[in-house]
N, C-alpha and C positions, 0 to 999 in steps of 0.2 A: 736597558742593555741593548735590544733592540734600537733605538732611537741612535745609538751612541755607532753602533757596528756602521749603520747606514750614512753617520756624517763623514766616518771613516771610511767609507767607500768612494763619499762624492768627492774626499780631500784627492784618493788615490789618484781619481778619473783629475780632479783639476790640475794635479801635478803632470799626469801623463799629457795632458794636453797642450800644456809648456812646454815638455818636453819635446813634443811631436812638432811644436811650430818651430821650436827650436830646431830641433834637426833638419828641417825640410829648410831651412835658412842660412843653410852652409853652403860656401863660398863654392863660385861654379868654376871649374877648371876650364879654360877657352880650349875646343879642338885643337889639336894638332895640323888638321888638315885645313883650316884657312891661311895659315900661316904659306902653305904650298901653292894657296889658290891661283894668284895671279899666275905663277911662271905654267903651272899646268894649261891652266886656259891657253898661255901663250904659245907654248908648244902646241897646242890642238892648231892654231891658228889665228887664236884672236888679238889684234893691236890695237892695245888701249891707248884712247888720245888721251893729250897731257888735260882737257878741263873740258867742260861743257857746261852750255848755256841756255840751252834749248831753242837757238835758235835753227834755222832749216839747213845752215853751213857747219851748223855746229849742236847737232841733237843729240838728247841723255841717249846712252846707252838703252836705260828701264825706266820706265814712269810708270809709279806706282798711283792708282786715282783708292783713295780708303786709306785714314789713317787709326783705324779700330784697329784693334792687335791682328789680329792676321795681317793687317797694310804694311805695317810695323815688322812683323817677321819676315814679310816678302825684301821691303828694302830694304832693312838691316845684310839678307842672305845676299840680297845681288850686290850693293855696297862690299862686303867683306871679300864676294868673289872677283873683285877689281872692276866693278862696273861704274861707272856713272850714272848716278842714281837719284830721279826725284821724286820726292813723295809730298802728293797734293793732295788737302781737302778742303771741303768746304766751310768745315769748321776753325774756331779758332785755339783749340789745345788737341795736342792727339791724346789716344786710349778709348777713345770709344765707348763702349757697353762696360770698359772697366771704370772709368773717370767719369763720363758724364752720364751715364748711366748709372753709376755707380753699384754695379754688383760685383761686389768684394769677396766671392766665396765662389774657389775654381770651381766647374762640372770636372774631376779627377776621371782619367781612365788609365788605368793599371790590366795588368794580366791576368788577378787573379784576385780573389775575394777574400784568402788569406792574408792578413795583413802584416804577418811575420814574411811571407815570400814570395810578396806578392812585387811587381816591379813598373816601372812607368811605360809607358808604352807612347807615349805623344814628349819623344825628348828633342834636344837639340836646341834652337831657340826659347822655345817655350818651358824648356826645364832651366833656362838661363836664368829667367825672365820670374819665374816661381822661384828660384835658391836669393836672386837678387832684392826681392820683394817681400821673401820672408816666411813664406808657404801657403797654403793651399788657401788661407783665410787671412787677408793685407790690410791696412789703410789706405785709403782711397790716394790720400797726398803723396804716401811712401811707394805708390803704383803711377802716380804721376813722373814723381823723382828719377824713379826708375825705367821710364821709357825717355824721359829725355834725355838722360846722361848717355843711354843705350844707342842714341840718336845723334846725339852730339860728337860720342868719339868714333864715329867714321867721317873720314875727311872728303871722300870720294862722295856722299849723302848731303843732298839739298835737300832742305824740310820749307812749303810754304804753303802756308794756311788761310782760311778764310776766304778761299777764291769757289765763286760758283763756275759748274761745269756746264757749259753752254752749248758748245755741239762738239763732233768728232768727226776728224776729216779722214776720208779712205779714199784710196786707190790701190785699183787690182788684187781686191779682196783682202789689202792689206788697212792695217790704222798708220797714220804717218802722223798726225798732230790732234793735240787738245786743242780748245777755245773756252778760256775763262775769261772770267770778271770780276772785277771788285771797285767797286763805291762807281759804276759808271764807267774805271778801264778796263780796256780789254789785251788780252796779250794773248799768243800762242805760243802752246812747247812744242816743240816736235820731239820725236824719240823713236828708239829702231823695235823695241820690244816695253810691251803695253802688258799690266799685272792692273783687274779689279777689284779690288778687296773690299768695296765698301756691303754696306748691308745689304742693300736694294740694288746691287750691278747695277749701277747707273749709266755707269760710262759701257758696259755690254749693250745694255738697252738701246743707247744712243747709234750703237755701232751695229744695231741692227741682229742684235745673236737671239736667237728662238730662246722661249719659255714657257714655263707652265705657272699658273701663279696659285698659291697655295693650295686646297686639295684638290685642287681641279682634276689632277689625274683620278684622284677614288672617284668619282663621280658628286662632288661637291663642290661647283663652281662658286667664286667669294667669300669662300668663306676660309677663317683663317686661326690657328691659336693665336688666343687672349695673347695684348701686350698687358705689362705690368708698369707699374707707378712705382718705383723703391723710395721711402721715406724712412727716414732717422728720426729717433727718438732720444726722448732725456729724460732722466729718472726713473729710469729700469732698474731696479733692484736685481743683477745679473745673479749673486747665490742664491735668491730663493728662484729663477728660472733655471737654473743650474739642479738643484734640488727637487722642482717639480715636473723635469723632463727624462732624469736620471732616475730617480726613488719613487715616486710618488706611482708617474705612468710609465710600464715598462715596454711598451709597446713598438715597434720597429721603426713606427712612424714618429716616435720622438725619442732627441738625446741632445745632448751638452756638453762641450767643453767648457774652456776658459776663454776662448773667441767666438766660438760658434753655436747655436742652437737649432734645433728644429723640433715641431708641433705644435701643440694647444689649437688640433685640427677639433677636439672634443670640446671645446668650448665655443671656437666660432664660427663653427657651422649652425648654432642657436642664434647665430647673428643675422637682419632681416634688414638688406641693402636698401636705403631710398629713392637710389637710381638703379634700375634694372637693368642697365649695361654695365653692373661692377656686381663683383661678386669678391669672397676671403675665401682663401683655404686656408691651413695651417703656415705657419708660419714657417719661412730662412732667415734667421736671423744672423745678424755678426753684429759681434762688440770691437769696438774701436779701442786705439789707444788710451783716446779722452772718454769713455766710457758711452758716447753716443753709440746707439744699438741700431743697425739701418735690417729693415723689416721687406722682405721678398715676399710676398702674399698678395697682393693686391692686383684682381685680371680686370681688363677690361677687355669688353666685347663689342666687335663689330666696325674696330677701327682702320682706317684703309690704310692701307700704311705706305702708300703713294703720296695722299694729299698734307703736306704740311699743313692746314688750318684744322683738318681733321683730327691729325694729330695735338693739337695743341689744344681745340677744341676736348677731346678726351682726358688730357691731363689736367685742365679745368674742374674738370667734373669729376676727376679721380680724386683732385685734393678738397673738393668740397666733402667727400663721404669721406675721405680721411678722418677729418675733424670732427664729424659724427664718429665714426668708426672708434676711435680714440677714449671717447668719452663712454662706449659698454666695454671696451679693454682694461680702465681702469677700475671697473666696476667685475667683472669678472676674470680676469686672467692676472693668477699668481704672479707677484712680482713687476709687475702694473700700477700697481695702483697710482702710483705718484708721475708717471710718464704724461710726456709733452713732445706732440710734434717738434722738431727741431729744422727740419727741412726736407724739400723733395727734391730729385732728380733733376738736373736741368735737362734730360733726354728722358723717353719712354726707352724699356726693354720692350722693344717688337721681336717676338721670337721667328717671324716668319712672312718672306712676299713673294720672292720668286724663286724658280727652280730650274736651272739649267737645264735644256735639253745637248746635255752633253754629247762627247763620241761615244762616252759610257755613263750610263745611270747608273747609280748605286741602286740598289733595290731590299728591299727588306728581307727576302730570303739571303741575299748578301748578307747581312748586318749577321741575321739571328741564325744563321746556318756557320757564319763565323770562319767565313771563304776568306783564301789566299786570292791574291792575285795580279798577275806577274807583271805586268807594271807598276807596284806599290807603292806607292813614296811615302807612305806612314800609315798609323793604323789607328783604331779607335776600340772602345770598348764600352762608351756609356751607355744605360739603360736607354732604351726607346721612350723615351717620355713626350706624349702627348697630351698640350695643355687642352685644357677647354675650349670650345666654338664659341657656346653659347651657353646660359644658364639651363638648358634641357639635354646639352651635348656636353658629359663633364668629361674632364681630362683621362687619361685612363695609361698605364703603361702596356706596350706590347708584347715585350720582352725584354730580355737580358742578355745580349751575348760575353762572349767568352776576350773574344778579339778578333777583330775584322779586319783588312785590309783595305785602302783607300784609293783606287787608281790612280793615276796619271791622268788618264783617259777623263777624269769627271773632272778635270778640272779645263777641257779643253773644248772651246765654240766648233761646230761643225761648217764655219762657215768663213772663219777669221782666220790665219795665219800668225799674226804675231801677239794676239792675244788670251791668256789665260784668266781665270775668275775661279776666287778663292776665298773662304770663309761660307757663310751661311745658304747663300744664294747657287753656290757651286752644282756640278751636277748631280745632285741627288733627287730620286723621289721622294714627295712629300713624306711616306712613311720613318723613310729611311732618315732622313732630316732629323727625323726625333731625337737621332742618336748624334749623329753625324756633324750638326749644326752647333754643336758645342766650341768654345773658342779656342782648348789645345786642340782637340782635331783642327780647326782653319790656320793656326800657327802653322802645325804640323806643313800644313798645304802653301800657307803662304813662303815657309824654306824651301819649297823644295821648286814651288815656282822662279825664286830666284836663283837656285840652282841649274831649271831646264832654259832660264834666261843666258844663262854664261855660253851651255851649251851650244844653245839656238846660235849665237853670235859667233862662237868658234867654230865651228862648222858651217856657216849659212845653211845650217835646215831649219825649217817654221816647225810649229808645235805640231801641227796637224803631221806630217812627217816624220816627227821626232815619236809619235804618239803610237806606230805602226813599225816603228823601230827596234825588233829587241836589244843590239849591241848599245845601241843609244842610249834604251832605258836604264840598262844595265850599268852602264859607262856613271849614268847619272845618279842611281842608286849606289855606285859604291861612293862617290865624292859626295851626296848625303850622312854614310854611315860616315866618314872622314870628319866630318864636320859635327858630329854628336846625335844627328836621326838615330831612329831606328826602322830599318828599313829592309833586316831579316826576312826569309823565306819562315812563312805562318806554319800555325799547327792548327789544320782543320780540325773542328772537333763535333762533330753534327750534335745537337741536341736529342736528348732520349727520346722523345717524340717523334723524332726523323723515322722511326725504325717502324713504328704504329702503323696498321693497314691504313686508316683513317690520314693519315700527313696530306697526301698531297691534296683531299679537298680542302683539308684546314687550309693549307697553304694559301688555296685559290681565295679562299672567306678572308684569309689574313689579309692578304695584298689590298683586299677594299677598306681594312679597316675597321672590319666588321666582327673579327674574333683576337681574344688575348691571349697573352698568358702571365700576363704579370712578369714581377722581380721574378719569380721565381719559374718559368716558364712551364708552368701547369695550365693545361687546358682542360683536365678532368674530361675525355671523352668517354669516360664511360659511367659517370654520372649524368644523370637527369638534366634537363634544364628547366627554368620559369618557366609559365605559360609567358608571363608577360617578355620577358625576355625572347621568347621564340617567336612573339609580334613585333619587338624591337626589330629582330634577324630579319624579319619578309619587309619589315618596311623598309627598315635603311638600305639593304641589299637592293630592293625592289629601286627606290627612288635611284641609288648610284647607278646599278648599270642602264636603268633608262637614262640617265644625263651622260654617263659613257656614248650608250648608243645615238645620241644627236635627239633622243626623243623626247624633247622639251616639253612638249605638250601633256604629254602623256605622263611626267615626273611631277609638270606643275598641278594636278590633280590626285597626286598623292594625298592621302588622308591619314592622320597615327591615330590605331585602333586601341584603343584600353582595355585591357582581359577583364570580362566578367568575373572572374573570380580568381584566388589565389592557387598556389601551387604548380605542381610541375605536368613538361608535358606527362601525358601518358595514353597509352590504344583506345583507352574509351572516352577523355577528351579533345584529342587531337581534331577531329572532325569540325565537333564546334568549333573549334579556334580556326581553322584553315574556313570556314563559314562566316566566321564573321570579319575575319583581315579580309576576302574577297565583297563580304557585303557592304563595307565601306571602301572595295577597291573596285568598283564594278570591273573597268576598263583593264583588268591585271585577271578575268575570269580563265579566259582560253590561255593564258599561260598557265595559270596555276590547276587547272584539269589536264592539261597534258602533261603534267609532271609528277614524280615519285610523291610529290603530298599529297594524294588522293591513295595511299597504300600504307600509308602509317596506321591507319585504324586497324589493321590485324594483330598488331603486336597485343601483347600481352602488357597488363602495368606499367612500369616507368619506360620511357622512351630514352636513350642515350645518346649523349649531345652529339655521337659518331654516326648513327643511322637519321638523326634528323638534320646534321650538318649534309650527308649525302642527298639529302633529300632536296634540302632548300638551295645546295648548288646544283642539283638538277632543274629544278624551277628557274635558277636566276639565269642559267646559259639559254633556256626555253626561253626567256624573257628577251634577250640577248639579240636572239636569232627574226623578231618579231619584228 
């Protein structure tokens, strides 16, 4: 009877999950307000010539350099707004992280965790582009189909590919022309207004705009989250994965539809890599039309994500442990057993390389304090998820917000005029990225960059200008909402934690990176912490704001101290432990005696994570000032 209720359960879930794809696959109504676009612009002032060529008598309007879906949403938006629009990469298909990277299963950000009322919040192109594809879980081919057709029918939109990007020509702090090449020629575009959506701002780099490159701000110079390796499978038995992600384990960390799955984190974490720069977590799976299963688990570590050989060098060695990896998959994991590589990515998922030092940084009290802010041009809501460094640095999430808003301001160089940078790279800090670097947020950015594109040109104001502007922002934010954004004034909602005496040091711990609170934004301050844990806190804390502070030297002799013994802190062994992180830190002595951790031994019993979090950010500002 039992056995019988629970098939009947997993039948309910499978039909809902048709359902769901089904409905997320309904036909997108086109704005209203493109249809107005041209003659608006025209009235502001802008005269659109009849063609363009890029050459210097005759330059696009927009040149978009990144044809990864934010590139894609950028020149779709300034196409539609009557611009003349080319969009260049170096590659030879667009889609990006969707196509040749192939990950077929959106990062979704909604407003709300109810899933009866809850509503999208990254709309407009990107909700075009998700109803046209089919929903939140695609085939790769039917995500192709559907950026080229998307591409195809603007007339005003030159798409040309395969060309490398060679240098970038400025005057008077403006970009005037590209320099490409392919097979040996070379050609220039010129154009009035410059959009870089590719992964690594390339064409930013070239043009000179400041960065930070991955956690370098926490005090973690090169070091970067794991890229991934997506490969496909054949011979997945999807109901009994269906079965043992739904019924068997109930756990948050795993569930199933009829496209998609996630976990069997319990099984291969028993798994014992042969190269020590790959590691498995549990699985993202998606099932294909033709029932190939293409599997998101796979980190590697340590890959530069500047050097092409590097890259390709890692993916080498990623599908070598593949095909071990495969071979204890079908040996333990339900619904495996018959599975067969089928193929791997032609691109790595590099989750992370640069970080704009925008006019505005997003910041992670942005993110998880779930701030308005009043140049918006869309919002985001996904969890903070940070992947792994290293196999001793594992992934961890930070929090959860509510819904955040995404400036104007971070999408704009402190140093260019007519160019903005949009998608992963854009201005955010590393923390913030976690959330932020998802590719409806970069949609989100790349419309609304071709929207501040029309502007720019109808007015002759540069970005920077526009960026300091409120009637402007404003002007731009309503012909976003016209066009399908969402780009509403926000509802702050501070987290319960805001209210705690305890926030603002969490705050200062959080910003490095160095405290969580998960999905569910619990930071437990007034429980206990590990001992081992609160050596974790003085080390990593200690090493970051020494590489903050420029003190190289003194970071590179950091030491990681292992707790003698288990359990939490507490008044009577607190001492010991502040004794022996100093006795393997010599050089970290006179900061750590002139701070609050020489006062913890009075307490009584368990120590709480709120009186010893005060503690070690009194230490790490000591550290600081050194």
């Amino acid at each position: 009877m039992l056995k019988t209720k629970l098939m009947i359960a997993t039948l309910v879930l499978l039909i809902a999950g048709i359902f769901i794809s089904s409905a997320a696959g309904a036909r997108y109504v086109m704005p209203a307000g493109y249809s107005e676009a041209s003659e608006l612009w025209r009235d502001l002032g802008y005269v659109p010539a009849g063609s363009a060529d890029g050459s210097e008598g005759s330059p696009y309007d927009v040149i978009v350099w990144g044809s990864d879906p934010e590139g894609i949403a950028a020149a779709l938006s300034a196409a539609r707004n009557g611009l003349n629009t080319l969009l260049i990469d170096r590659r030879e298909q667009v889609g990006g992280l969707f196509t040749l990277g192939q990950l077929s299963k959106i990062d979704m950000n909604y407003n709300s965790d109810n899933v009866a009322a809850r509503q999208l919040v990254t709309r407009g192109i990107f909700e075009e582009f998700l109803k046209k594809v089919g929903g939140t879980v695609f085939d790769i081919p039917d995500a192709q189909r559907v950026f080229d057709d998307m591409l195809a029918a603007e007339p005003l939109l030159t798409v040309r590919l395969g060309l490398k990007l060679d240098k970038a020509e400025l005057e008077n702090g403006r970009l005037v022309a590209l320099g490409v090449s392919k097979n040996g020629e070379h050609e220039t575009f010129f154009g009035r207004v410059f959009i870089d959506a590719s992964q690594d701002a390339e064409l930013a780099i070239l043009a000179g705009v400041p960065f930070t490159e991955g956690f370098e701000d926490i005090g973690m110079p090169g070091r970067f989250q794991a890229s991934t390796l997506v490969f496909a499978l054949e011979g997945v038995n999807w109901p009994r994965v269906m079965w043992e992600n739904i019924v068997v384990d109930k756990r948050r960390s795993s569930a199933a539809t009829f496209r998609a799955g996630w976990g069997y984190d319990q099984h291969v974490k028993s798994y014992v890599p042969e190269n020590e720069r790959i590691a498995f977590r549990g699985f993202n799976m998606v099932r294909q039309k033709d029932g190939l299963v293409f599997i998101n688990g796979l980190l590697i570590y340590g890959v530069d994500p500047y050097d092409k050989s590097a890259r390709s060098e890692a993916k080498a060695e990623a599908q070598k442990e593949a095909y071990r990896f495969v071979e204890f998959v079908r040996e333990n994991l339900p619904g495996f057993a018959k599975a067969n590589i089928a193929s791997f990515a032609s691109e790595l998922y590099v989750r992370e390389s640069r970080h704009m030092q925008a006019l505005y940084r997003l910041t992670i009290d942005d993110v998880l304090e779930n701030r308005d802010q009043w140049d918006r041009i869309g919002y985001g809501s996904y969890p903070v998820d940070i992947q792994a460094v290293s196999k001793n640095q594992p992934g961890y999430v930070v929090g959860a917000p509510e819904m955040y808003a995404v400036p104007f301001r971070s999408l704009v160089p402190p140093n260019l005029a007519n160019l903005l940078v949009v998608g992963r790279s854009a201005g955010y800090d590393s923390l913030a990225h976690g959330s932020a670097r998802v590719v409806p947020v970069g949609m989100t950015g790349g419309q609304a960059a071709g929207v501040a594109a029309a502007y720019s040109l109808a007015t002759d104001n540069d970005f920077i200008t526009i960026a300091g502007d409120r009637a402007a922002i404003e002007f731009i934010q309503e012909v976003l909402s016209s066009q399908g954004a969402f780009v509403g004034p926000g509802r702050t909602e501070l987290p319960a934690v805001a209210v705690d005496e305890g926030y603002s040091v969490l705050c200062r711990l959080r910003s490095l990176g160095l405290v969580a609170g998960g999905y569910g934004n619990e930071y437990y301050l007034d429980s206990p912490l590990g001992n081992q844990a609160f050596l974790n806190l003085l080390f990593h804390g200690s090493s970051r704001v020494l590489h903050l502070a420029g003190a190289e030297e003194q970071a590179a002799k950091m030491y990681f101290v292992t707790s003698p013994e288990s359990g939490s802190v507490t008044g009577e062994n607190v001492e010991k432990l502040v004794r022996e992180f100093i006795r393997y830190n010599v050089h970290l002595t006179e900061a750590v005696e002139k701070s609050a951790l020489n006062n913890l031994n009075l307490s009584d019993g368990d120590i709480s994570r709120r009186v010893l979090y005060e503690a070690v950010w009194s230490y790490l500002d000591d550290l600081r000032g050194l």
